[in-house]
N, C-alpha and C positions, 0 to 999 in steps of 0.2 A: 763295285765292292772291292776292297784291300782289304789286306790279311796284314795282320799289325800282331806285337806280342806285349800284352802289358808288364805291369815293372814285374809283380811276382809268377811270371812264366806263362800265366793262362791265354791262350790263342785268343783274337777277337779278329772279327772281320765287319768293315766302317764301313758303310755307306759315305763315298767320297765326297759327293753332293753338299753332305752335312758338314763338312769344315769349312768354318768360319775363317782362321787363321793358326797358326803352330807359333806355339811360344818358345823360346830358344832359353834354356837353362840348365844345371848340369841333366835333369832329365828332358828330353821332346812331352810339352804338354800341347795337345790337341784338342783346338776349343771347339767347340759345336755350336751352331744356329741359335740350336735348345736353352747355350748354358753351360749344358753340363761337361766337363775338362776329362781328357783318358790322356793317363800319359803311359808312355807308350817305352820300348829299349830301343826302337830304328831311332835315327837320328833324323834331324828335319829335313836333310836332302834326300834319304831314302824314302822317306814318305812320300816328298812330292815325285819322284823319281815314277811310284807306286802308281800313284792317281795320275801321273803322265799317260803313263802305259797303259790305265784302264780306260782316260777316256780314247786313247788310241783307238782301240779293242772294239771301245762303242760305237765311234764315229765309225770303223768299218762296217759294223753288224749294222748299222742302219745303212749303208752306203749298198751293203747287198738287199736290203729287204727292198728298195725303192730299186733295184735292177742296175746297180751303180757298182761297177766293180774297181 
């Protein structure tokens, strides 16, 4: 999960899983599986930057659950 800000301020937190692909235009539009588009004020490097680091985060927490450090 990222933490993203939509255009009019309100916090949202994205299942990363669910991006499809990030449209580039004067705003970051984030498309989903689903459909449906959130766009977003991070810019498309900082999103992927985002869901870098979470699947980082993942790939560790399972790397400990299976005794893998």
């Amino acid at each position: 999960m990222i933490y993203l800000t939509r255009l009019n301020q309100s916090a949202i937190v994205l299942n990363a899983d669910l991006i499809e692909h990030i449209e580039l235009s004067p705003d970051t539009i984030i498309c989903l599986t689903s459909g449906e588009k959130i766009r977003v004020q991070e810019k498309s490097d900082e999103v992927i930057r985002r869901v870098v680091e979470w699947r980082k985060r993942i790939s560790l927490n399972e790397g400990e659950s299976n005794g893998k450090t």
